[in-house]
MDTraj code that builds the backbone (N, CA, C; nanometers):
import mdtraj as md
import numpy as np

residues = "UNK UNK UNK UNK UNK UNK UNK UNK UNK UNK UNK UNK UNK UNK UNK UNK UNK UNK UNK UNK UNK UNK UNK UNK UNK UNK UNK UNK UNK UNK UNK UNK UNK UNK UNK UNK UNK UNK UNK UNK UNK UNK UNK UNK UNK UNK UNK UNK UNK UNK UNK UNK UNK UNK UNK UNK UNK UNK UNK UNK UNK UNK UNK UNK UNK UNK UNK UNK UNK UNK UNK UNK UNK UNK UNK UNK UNK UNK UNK UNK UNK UNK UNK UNK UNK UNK UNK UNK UNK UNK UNK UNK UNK UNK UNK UNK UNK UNK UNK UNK UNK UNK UNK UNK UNK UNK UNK UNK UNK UNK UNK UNK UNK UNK UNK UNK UNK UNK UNK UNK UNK UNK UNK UNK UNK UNK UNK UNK UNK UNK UNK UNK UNK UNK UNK UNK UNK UNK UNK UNK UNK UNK UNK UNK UNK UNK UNK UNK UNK UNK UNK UNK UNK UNK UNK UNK UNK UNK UNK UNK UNK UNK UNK UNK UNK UNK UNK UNK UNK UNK UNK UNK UNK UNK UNK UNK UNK UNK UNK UNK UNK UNK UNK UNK UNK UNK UNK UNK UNK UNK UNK UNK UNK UNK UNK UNK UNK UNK UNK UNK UNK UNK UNK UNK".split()
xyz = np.array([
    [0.1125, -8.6656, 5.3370],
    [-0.0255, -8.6321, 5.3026],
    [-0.1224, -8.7282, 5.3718],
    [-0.2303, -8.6586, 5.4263],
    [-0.3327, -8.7545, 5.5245],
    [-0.4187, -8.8353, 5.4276],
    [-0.5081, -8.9119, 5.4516],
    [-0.6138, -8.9617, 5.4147],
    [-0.6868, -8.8207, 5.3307],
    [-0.7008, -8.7828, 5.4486],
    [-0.8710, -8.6490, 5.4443],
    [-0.7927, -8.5579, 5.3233],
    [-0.6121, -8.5321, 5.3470],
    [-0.5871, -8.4439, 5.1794],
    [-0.5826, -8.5068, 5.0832],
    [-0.5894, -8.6629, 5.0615],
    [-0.6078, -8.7295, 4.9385],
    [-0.7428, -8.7072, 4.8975],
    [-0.8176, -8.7041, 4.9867],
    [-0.9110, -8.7158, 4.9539],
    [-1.0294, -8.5789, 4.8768],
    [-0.9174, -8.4370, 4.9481],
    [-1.0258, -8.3440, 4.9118],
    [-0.9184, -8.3086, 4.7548],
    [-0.7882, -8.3490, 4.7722],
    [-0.7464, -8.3023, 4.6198],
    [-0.7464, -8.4185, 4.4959],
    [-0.7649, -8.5472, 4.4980],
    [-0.7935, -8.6206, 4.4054],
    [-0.9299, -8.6705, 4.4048],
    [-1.0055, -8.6743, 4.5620],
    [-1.1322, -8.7181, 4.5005],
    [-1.2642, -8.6961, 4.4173],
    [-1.2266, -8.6387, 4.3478],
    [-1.2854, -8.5606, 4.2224],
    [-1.2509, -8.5874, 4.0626],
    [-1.1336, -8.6457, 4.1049],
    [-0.9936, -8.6888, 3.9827],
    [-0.9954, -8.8320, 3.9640],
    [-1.0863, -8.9003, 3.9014],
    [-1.0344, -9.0241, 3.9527],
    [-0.8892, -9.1398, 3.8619],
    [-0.8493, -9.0578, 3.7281],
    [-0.7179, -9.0990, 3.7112],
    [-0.6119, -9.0446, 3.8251],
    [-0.6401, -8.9670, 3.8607],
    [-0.5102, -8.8904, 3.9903],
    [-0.5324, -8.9511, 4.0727],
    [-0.6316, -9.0058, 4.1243],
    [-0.6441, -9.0557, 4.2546],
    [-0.6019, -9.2511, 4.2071],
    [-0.6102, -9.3005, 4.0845],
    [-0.5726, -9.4069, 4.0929],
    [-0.4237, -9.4259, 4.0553],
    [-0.3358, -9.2941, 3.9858],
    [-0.1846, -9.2745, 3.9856],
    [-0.1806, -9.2753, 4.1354],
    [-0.2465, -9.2081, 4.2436],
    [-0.1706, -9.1962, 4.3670],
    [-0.1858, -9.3338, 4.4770],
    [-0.2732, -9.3926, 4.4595],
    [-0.2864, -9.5323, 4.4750],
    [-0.1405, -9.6537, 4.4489],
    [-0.1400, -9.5953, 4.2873],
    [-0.0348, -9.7067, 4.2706],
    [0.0755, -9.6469, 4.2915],
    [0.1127, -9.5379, 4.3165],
    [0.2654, -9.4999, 4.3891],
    [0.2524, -9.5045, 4.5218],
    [0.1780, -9.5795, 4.5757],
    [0.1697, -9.6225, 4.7645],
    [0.2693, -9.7552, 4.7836],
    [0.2946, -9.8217, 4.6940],
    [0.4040, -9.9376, 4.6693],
    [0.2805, -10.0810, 4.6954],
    [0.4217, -10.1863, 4.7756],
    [0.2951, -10.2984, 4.7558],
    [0.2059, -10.3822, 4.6783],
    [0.1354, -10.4422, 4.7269],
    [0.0488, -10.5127, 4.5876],
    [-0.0639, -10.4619, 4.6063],
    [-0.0963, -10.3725, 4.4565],
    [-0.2697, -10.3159, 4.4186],
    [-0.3447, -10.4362, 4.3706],
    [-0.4554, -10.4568, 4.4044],
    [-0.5566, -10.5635, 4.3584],
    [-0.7016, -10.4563, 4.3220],
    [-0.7647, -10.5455, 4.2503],
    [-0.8738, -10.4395, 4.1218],
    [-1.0320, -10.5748, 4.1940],
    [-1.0867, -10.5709, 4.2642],
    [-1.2029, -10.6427, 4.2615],
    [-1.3167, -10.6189, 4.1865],
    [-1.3479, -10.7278, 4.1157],
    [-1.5011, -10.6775, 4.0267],
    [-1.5761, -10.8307, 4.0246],
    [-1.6928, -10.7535, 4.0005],
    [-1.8034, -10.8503, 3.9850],
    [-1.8447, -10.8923, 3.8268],
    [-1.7531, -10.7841, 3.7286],
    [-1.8183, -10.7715, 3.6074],
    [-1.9701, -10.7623, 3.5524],
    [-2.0180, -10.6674, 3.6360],
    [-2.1662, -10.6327, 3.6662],
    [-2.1406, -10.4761, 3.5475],
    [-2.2841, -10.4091, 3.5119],
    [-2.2369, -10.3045, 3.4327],
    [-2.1769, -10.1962, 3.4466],
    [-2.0361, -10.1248, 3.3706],
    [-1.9768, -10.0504, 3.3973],
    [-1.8696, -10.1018, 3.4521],
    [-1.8624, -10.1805, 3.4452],
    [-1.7127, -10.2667, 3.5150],
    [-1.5863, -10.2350, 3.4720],
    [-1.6054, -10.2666, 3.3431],
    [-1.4848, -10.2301, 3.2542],
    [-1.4265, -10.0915, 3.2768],
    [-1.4625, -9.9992, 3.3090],
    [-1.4358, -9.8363, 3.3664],
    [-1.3181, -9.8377, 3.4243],
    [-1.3766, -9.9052, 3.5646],
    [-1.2319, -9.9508, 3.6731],
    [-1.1406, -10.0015, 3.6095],
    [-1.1465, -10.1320, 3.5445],
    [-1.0387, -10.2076, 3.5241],
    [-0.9766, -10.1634, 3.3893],
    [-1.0385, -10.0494, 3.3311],
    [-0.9311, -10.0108, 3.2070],
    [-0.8637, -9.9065, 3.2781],
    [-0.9607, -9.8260, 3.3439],
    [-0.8492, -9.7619, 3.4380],
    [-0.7066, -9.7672, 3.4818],
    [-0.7667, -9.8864, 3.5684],
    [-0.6082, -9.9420, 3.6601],
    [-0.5279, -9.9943, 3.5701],
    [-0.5838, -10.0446, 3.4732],
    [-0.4638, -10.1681, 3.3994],
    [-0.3966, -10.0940, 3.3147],
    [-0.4788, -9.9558, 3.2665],
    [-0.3877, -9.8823, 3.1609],
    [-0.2573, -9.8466, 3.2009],
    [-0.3115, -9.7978, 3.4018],
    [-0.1009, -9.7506, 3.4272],
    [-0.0785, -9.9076, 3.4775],
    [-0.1297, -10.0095, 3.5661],
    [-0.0144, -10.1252, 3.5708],
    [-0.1282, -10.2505, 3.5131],
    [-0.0782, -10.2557, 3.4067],
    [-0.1378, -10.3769, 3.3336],
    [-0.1433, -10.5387, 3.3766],
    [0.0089, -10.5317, 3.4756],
    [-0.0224, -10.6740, 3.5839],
    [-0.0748, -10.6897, 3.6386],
    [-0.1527, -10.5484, 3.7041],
    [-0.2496, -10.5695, 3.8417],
    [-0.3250, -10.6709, 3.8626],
    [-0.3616, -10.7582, 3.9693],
    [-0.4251, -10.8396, 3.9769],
    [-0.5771, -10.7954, 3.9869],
    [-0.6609, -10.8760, 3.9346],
    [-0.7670, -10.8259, 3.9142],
    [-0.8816, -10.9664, 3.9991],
    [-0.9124, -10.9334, 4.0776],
    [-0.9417, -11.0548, 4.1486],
    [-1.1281, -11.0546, 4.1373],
    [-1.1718, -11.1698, 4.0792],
    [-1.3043, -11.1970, 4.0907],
    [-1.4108, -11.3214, 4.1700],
    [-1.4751, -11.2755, 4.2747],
    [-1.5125, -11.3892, 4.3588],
    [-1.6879, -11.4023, 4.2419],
    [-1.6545, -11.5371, 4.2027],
    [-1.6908, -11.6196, 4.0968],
    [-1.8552, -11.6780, 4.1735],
    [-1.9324, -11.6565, 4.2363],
    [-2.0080, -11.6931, 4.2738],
    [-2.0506, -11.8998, 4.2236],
    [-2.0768, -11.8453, 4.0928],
    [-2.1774, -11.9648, 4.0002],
    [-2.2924, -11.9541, 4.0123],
    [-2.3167, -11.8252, 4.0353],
    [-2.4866, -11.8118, 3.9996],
    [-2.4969, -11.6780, 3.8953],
    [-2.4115, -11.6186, 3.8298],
    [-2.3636, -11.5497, 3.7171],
    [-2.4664, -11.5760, 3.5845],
    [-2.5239, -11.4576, 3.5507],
    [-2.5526, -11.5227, 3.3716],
    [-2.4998, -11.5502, 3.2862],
    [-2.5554, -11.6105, 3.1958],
    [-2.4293, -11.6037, 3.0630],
    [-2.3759, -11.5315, 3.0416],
    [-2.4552, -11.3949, 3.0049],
    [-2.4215, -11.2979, 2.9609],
    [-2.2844, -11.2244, 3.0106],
    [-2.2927, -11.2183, 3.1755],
    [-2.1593, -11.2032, 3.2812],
    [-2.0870, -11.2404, 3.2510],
    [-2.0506, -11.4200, 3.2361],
    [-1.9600, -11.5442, 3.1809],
    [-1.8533, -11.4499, 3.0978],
    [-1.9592, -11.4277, 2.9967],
    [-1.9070, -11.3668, 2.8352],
    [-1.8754, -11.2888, 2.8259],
    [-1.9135, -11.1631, 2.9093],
    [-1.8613, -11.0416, 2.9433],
    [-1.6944, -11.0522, 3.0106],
    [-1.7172, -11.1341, 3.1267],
    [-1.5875, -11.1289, 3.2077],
    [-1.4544, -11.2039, 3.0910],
    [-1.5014, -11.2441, 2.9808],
    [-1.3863, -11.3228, 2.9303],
    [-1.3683, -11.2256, 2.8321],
    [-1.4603, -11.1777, 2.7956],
    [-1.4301, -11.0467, 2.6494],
    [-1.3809, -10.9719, 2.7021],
    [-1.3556, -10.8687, 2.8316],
    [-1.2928, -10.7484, 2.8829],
    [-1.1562, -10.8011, 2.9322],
    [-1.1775, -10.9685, 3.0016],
    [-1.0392, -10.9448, 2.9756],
    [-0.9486, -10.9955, 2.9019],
    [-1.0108, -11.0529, 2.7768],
    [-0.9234, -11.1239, 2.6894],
    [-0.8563, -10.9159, 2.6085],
    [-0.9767, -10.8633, 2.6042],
    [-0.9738, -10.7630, 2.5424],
    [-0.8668, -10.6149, 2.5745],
    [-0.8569, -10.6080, 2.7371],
    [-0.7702, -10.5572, 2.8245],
    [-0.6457, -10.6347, 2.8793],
    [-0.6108, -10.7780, 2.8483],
    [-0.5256, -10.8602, 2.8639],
    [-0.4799, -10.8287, 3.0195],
    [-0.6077, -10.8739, 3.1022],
    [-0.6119, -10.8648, 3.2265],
    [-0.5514, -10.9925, 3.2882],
    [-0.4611, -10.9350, 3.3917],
    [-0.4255, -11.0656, 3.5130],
    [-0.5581, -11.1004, 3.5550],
    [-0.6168, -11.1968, 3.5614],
    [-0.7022, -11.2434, 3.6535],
    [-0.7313, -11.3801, 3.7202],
    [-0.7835, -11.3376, 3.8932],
    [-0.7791, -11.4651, 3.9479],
    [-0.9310, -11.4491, 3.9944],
    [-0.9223, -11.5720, 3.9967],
    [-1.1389, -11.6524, 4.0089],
    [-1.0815, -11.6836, 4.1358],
    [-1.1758, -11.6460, 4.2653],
    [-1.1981, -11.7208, 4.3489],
    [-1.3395, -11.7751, 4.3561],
    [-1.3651, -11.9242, 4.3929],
    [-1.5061, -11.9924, 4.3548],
    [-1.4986, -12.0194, 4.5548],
    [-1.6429, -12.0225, 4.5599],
    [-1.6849, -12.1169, 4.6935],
    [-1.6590, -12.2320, 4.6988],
    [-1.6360, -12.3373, 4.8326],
    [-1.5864, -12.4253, 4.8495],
    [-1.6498, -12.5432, 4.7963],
    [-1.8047, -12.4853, 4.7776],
    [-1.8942, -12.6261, 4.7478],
    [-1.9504, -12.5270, 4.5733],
    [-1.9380, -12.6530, 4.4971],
    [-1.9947, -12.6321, 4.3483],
    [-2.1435, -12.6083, 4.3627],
    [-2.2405, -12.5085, 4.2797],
    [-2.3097, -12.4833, 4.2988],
    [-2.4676, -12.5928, 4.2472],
    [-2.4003, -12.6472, 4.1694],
    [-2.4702, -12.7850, 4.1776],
    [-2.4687, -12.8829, 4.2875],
    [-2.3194, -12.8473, 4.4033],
    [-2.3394, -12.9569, 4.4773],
    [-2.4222, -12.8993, 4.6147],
    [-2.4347, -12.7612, 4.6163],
    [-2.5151, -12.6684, 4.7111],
    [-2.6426, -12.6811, 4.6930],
    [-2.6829, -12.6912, 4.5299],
    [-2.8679, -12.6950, 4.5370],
    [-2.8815, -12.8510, 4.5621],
    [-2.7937, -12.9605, 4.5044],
    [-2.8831, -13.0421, 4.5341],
    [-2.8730, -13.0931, 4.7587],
    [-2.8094, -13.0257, 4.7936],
    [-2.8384, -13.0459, 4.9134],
    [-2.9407, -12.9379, 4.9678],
    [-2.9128, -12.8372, 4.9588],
    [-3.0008, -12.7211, 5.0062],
    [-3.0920, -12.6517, 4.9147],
    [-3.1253, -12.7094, 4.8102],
    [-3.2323, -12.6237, 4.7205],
    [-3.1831, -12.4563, 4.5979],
    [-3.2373, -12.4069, 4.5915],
    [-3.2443, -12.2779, 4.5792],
    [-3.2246, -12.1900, 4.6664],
    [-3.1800, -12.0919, 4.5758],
    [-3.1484, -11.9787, 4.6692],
    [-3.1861, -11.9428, 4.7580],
    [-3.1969, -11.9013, 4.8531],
    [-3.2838, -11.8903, 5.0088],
    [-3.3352, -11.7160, 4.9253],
    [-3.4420, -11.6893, 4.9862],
    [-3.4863, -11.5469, 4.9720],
    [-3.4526, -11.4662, 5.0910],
    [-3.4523, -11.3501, 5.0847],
    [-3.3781, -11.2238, 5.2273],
    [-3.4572, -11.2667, 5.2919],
    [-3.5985, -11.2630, 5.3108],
    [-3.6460, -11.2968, 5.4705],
    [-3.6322, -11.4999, 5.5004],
    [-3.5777, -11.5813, 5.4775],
    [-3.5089, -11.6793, 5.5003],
    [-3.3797, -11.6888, 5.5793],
    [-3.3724, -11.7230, 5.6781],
    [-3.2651, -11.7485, 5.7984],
    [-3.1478, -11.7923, 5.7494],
    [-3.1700, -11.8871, 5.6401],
    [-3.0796, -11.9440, 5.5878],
    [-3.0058, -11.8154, 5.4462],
    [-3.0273, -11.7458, 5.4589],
    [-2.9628, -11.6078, 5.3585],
    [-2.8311, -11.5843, 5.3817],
    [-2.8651, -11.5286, 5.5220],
    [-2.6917, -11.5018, 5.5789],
    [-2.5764, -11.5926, 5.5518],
    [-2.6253, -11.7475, 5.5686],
    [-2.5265, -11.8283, 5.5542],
    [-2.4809, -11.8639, 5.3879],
    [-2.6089, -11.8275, 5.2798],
    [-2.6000, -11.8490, 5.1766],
    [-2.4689, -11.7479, 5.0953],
    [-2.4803, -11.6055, 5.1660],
    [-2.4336, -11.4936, 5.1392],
    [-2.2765, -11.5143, 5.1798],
    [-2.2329, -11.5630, 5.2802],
    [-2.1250, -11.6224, 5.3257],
    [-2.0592, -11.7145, 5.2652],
    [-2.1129, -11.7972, 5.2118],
    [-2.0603, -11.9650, 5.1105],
    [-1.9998, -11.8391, 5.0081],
    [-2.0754, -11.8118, 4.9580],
    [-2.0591, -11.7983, 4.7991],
    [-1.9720, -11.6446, 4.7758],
    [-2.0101, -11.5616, 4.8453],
    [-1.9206, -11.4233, 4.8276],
    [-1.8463, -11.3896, 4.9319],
    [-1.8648, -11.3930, 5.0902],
    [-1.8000, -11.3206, 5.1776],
    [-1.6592, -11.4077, 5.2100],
    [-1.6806, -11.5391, 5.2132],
    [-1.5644, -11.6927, 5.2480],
    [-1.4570, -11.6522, 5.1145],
    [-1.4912, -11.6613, 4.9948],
    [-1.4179, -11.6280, 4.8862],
    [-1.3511, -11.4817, 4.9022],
    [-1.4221, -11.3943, 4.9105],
    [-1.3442, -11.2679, 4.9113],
    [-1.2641, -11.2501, 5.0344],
    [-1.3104, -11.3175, 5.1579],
    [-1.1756, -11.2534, 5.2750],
    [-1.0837, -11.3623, 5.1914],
    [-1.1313, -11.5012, 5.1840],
    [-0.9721, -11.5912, 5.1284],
    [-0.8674, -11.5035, 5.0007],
    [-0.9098, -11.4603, 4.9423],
    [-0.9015, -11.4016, 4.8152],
    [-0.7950, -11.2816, 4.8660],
    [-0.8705, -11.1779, 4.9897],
    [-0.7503, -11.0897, 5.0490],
    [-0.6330, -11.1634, 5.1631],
    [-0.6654, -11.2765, 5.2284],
    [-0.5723, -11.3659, 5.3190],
    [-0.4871, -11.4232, 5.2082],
    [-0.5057, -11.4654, 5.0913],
    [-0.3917, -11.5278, 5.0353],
    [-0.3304, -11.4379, 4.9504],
    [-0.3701, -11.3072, 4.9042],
    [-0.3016, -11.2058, 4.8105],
    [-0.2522, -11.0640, 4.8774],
    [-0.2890, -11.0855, 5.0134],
    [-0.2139, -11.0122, 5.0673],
    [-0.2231, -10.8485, 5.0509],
    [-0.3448, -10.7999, 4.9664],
    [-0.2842, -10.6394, 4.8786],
    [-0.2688, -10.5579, 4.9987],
    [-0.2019, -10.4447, 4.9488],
    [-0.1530, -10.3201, 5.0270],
    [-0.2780, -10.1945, 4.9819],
    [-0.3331, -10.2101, 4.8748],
    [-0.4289, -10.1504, 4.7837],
    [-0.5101, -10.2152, 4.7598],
    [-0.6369, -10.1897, 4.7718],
    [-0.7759, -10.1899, 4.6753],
    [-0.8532, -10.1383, 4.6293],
    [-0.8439, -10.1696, 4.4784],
    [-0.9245, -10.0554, 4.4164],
    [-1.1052, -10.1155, 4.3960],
    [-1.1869, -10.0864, 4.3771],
    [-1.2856, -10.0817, 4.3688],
    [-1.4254, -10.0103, 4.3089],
    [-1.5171, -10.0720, 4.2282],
    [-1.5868, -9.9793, 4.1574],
    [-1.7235, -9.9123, 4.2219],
    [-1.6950, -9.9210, 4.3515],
    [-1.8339, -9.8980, 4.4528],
    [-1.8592, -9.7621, 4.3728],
    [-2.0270, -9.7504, 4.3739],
    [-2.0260, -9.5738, 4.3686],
    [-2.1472, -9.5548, 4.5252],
    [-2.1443, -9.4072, 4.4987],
    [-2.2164, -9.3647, 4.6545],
    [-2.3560, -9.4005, 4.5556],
    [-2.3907, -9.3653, 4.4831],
    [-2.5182, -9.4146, 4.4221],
    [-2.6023, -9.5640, 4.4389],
    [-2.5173, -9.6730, 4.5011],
    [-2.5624, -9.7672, 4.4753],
    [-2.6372, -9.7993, 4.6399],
    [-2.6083, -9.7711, 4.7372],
    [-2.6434, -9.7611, 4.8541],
    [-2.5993, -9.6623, 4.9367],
    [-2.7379, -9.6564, 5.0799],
    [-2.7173, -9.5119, 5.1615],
    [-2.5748, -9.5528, 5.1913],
    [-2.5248, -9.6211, 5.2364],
    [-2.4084, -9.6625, 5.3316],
    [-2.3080, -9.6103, 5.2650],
    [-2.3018, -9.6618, 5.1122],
    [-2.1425, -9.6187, 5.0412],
    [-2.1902, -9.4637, 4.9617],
    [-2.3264, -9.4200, 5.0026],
    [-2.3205, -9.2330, 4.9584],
    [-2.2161, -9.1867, 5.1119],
    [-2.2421, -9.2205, 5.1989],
    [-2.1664, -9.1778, 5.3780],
    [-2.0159, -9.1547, 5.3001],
    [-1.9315, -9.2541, 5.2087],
    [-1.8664, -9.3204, 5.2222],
    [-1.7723, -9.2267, 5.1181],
    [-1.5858, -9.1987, 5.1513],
    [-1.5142, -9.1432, 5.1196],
    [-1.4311, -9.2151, 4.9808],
    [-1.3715, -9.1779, 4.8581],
    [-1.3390, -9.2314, 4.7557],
    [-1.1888, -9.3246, 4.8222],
    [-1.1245, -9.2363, 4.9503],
    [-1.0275, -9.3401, 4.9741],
    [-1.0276, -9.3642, 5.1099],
    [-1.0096, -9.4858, 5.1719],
    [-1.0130, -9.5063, 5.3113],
    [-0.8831, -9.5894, 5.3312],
    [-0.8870, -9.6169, 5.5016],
    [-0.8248, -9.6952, 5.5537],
    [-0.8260, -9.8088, 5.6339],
    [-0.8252, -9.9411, 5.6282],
    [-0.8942, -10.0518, 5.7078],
    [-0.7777, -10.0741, 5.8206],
    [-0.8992, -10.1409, 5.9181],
    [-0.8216, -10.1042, 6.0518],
    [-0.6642, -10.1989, 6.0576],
    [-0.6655, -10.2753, 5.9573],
    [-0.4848, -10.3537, 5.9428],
    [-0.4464, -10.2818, 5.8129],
    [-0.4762, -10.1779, 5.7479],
    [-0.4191, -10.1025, 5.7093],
    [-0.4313, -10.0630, 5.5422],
    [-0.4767, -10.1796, 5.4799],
    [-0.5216, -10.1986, 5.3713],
    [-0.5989, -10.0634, 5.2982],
    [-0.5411, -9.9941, 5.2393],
    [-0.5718, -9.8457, 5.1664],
    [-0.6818, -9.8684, 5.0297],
    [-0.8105, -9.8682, 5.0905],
    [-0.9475, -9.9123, 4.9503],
    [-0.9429, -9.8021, 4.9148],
    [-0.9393, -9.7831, 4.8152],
    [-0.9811, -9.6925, 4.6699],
    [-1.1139, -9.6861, 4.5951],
    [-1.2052, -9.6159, 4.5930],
    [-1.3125, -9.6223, 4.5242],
    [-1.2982, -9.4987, 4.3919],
    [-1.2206, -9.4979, 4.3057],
    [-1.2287, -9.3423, 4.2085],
    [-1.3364, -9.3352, 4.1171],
    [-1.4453, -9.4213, 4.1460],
    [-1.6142, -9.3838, 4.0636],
    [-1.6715, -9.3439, 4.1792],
    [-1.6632, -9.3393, 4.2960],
    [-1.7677, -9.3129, 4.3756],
    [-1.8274, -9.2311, 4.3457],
    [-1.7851, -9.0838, 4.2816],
    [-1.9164, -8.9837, 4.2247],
    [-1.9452, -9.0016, 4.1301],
    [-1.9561, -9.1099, 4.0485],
    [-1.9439, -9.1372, 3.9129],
    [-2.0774, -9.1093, 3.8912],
    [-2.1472, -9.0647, 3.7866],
    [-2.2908, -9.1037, 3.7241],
    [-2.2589, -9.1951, 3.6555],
    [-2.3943, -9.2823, 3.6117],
    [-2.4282, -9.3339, 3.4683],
    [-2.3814, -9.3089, 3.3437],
    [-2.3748, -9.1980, 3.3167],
    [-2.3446, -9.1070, 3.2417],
    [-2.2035, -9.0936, 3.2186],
    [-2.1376, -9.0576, 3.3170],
    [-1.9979, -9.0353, 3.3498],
    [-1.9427, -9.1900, 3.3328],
    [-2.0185, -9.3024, 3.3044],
    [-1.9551, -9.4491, 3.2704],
    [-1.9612, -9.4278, 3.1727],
    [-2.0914, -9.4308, 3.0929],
    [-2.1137, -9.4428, 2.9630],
    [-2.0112, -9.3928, 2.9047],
    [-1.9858, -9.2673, 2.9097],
    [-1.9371, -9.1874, 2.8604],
    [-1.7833, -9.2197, 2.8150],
    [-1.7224, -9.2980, 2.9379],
    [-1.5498, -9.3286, 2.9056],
    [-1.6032, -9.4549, 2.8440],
    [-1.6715, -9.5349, 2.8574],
    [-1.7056, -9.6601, 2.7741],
    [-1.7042, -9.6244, 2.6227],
    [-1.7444, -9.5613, 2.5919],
    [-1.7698, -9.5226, 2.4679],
    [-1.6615, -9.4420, 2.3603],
    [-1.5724, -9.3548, 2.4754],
    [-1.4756, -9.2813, 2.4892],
    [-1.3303, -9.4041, 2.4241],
    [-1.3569, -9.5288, 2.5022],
    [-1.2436, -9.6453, 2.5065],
    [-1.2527, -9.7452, 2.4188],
    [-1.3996, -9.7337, 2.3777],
    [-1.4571, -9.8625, 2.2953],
    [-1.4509, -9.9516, 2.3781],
    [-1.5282, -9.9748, 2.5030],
    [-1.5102, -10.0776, 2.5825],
    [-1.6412, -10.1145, 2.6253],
    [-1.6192, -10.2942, 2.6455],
    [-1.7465, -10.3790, 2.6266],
    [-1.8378, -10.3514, 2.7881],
    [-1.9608, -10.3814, 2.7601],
    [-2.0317, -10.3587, 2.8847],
    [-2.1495, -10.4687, 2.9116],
    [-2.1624, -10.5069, 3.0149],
    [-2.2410, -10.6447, 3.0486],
    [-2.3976, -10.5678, 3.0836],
    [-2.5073, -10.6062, 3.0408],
    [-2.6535, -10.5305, 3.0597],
    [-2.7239, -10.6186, 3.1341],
    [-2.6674, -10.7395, 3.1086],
    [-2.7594, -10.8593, 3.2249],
    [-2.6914, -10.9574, 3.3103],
    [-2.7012, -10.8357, 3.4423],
    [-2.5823, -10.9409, 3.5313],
    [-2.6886, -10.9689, 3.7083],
    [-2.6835, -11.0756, 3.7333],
    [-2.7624, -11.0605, 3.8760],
    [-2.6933, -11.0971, 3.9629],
    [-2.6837, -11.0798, 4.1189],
    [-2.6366, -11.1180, 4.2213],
    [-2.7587, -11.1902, 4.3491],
    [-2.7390, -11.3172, 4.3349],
    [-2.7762, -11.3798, 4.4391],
    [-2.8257, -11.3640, 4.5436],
    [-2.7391, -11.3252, 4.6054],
    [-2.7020, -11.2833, 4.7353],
    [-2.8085, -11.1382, 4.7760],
    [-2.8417, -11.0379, 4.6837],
    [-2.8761, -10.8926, 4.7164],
    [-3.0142, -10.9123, 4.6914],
    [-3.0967, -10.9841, 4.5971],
    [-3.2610, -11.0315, 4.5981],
    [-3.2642, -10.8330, 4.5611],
    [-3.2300, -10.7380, 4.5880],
    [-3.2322, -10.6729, 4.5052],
    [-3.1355, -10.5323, 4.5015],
    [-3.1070, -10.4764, 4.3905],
    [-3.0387, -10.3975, 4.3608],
    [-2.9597, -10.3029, 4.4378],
    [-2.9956, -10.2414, 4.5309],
    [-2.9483, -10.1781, 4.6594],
    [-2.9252, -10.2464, 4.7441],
    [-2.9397, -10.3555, 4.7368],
    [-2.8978, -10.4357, 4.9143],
    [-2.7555, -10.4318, 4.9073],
    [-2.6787, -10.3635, 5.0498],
    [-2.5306, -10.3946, 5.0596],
    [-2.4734, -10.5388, 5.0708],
    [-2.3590, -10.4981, 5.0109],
    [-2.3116, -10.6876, 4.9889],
    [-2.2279, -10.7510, 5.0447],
    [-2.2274, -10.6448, 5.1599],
    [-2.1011, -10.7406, 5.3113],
    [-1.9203, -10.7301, 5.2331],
    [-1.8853, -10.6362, 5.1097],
    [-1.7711, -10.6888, 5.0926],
    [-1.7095, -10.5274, 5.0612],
    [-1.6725, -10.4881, 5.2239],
    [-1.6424, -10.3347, 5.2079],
    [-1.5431, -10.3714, 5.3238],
    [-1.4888, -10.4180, 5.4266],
    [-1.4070, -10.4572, 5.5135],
    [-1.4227, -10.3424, 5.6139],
    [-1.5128, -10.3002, 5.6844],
    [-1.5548, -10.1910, 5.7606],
    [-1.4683, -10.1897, 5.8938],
    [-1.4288, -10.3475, 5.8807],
    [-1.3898, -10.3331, 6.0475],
    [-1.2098, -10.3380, 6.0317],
])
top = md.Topology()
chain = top.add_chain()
for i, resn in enumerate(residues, 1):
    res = top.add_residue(resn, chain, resSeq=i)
    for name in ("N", "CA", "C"):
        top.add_atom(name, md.element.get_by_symbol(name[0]), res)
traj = md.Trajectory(xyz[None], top)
């Protein structure tokens, strides 16, 4: 079965399409930000393999609220999970470089790099997955509406997106469905705002 027939007979399905994921063999990994609706994905995946690694690049610029969230879903889902943090503590980043740089600041790109892009390739260089699942939806930017529920990266790595058509609605809905917790105040650094893409889709 190709890509393009996974895609026109499960991507619509997204428990079928994450059973057919994990019968690809290999190691599946679950990335989240624990931003809202998170919990969706990861009760998902963990319901059929509950070891899955669930890998989170930890910024330290997180709210509380996130903090508390990420420890309640997975104390609550008795999730594997691994923190990857940036190399420099985020106390030891402002007091050399200040605050956050803003998008039209030169210094952005490199900020965006420390803290999320350095962590997440290390995060796939040392775990190796064969699978990634992911809670992208096409809703959140033009780039990932273009964008197919399952792909293939050019070393081979098989990403999974099974919310990509998801609504709001269509979260709520299994949230509520599962009794499962949901984070309402989460920010990202790096995006200054809500639609900005976040460099962590492995395009090439």
């Amino acid at each position: 079965m190709t890509i393009d027939d996974v895609n026109q007979q499960f991507g619509n399905d997204a428990e079928k399409l994450v059973e057919w994921a994990l019968e690809q063999g290999g190691l599946p990994i679950v990335t989240t930000n624990f931003r809202p609706f998170e919990a969706v994905i990861l009760h998902m995946v963990a319901t059929l393999k509950p070891d899955v690694p669930v890998v989170w690049m930890d910024s330290g610029y997180n709210t509380p609220a996130t903090y508390q969230f990420a420890d309640e879903v997975t104390q609550k889902l008795g999730l594997n999970r691994f923190i990857f943090v940036p190399k420099r503590t985020r106390a030891h980043r402002e007091a050399v470089e200040g605050d956050v740089p803003g998008l039209d600041d030169p210094r952005h790109d490199a900020f965006t790099a420390e803290v999320k892009l350095e962590p997440f390739e290390r995060a796939i260089r040392e775990m190796a997955p064969t699978v990634w699942f992911t809670a992208l939806r096409a809703s959140d930017t033009q780039h990932r509406a273009q964008m197919q529920p399952v792909s293939v990266n050019s070393d081979g790595l098989i990403k999974v997106a099974p919310l990509l058509h998801w609504s709001s609605k269509d979260l709520y809905e299994y949230l509520v469905k599962h009794d499962l917790p949901n984070n309402f105040d989460y920010f990202d650094p790096t995006k200054g705002e809500e639609t900005r893409e976040c460099g962590l889709h492995l395009a090439h």
